[in-house]
C-alpha positions as a Markdown table, in Angstrom:
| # | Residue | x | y | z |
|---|---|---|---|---|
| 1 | Unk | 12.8 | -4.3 | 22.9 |
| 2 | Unk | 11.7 | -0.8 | 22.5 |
| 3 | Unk | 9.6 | 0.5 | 19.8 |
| 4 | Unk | 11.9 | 2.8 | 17.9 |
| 5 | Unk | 12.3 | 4.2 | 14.2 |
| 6 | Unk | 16.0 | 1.6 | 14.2 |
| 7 | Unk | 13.3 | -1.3 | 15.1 |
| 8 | Unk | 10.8 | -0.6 | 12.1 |
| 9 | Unk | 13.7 | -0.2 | 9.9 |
| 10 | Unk | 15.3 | -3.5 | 11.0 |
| 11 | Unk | 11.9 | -5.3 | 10.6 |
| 12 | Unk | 11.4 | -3.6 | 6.8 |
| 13 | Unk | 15.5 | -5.0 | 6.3 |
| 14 | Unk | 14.6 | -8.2 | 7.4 |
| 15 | Unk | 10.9 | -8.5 | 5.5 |
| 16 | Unk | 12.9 | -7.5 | 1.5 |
| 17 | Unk | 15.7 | -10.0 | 2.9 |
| 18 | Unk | 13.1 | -12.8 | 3.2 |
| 19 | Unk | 11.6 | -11.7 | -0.2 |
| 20 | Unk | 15.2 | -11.2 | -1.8 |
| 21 | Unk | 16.4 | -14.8 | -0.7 |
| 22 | Unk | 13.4 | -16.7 | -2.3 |
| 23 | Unk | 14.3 | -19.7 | -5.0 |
| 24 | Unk | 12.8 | -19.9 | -8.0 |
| 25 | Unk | 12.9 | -23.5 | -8.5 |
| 26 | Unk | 12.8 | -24.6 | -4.9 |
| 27 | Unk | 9.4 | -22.3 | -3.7 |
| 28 | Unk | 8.0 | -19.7 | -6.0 |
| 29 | Unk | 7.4 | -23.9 | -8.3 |
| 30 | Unk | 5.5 | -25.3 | -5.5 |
| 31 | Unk | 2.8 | -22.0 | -5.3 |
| 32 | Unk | 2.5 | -22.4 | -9.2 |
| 33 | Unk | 5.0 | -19.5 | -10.6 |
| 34 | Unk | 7.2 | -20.2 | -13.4 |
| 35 | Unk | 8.6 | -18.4 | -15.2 |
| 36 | Unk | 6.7 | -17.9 | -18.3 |
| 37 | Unk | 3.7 | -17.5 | -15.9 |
| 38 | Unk | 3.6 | -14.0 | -15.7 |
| 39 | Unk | 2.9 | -13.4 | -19.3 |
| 40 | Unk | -0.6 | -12.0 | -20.4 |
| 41 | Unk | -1.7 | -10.5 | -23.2 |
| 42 | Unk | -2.1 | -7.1 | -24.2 |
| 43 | Unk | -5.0 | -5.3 | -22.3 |
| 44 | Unk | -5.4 | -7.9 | -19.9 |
| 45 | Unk | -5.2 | -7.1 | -16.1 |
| 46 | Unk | -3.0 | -9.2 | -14.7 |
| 47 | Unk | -4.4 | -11.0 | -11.5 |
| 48 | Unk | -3.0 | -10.6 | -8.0 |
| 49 | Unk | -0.9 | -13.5 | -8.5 |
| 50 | Unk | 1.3 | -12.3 | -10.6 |
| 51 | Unk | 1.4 | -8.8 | -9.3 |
| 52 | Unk | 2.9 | -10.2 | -6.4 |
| 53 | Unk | 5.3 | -12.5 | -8.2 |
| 54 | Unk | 6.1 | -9.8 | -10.3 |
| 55 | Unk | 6.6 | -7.6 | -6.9 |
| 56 | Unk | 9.4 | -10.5 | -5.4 |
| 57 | Unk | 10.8 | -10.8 | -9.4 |
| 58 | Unk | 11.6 | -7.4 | -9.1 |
| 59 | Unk | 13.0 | -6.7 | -5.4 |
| 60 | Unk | 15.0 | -9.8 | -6.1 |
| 61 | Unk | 16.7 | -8.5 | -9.4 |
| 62 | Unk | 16.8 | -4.4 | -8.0 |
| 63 | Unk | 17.8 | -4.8 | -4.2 |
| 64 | Unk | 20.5 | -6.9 | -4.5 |
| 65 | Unk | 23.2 | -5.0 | -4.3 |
| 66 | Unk | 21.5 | -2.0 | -2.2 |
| 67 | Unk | 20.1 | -4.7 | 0.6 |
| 68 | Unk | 23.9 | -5.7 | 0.9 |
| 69 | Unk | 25.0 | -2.0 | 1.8 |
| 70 | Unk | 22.2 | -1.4 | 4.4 |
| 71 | Unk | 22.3 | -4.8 | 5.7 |
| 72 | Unk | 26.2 | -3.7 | 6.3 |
| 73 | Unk | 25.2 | -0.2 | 8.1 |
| 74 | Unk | 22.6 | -2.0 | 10.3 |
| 75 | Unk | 25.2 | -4.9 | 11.6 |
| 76 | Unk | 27.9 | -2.0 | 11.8 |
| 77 | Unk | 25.3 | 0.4 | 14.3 |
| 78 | Unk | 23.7 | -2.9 | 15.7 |
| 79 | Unk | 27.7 | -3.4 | 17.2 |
| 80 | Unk | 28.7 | 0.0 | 17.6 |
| 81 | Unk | 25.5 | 1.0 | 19.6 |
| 82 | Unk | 24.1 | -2.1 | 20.8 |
C-alpha cells in the first residue's frame, strides 16, 4: 500500500471510529471513568485523565452523525477507485 493523502485520511477515519465506538459501561468502567468522574471544582486543572475522557466524551456525542457521511464517501471511492 502506497503512502498517499486517501491513506492518512483512511487511517484518521478509522482512529475517531475506534474512539466513537467505545462503551461507557463495558470499557471507559474498567480504566476508572464514570460518569460523574469528570467533575472538578472551580479553578481546578483538570488532570490528563479526564482531558482525554472528556476528548472521547465529546467525539463520541459531536461525530456521530458526520463519521457516518465520510465513512459513506470513503466506502463509495474505496469501490469506485479501488
Amino acid at each position: 500500500m502506497a503512502f498517499t493523502l486517501y491513506s492518512l485520511i483512511q487511517t484518521a477515519i478509522l482512529c475517531t471510529n475506534a474512539i466513537a465506538v467505545l462503551h461507557e459501561e463495558r470499557f471507559l468502567s474498567k480504566i476508572g471513568s464514570g460518569v460523574d468522574q469528570g467533575v472538578t471544582g472551580f479553578g481546578d486543572d483538570p488532570g490528563i485523565k479526564s482531558q482525554v475522557l472528556n476528548l472521547i466524551r465529546s467525539v463520541r456525542t459531536i461525530m456521530r452523525v458526520p463519521l457516518i457521511i465520510v465513512n459513506s464517501v470513503s466506502i463509495v471511492l474505496l469501490l469506485l477507485f479501488g
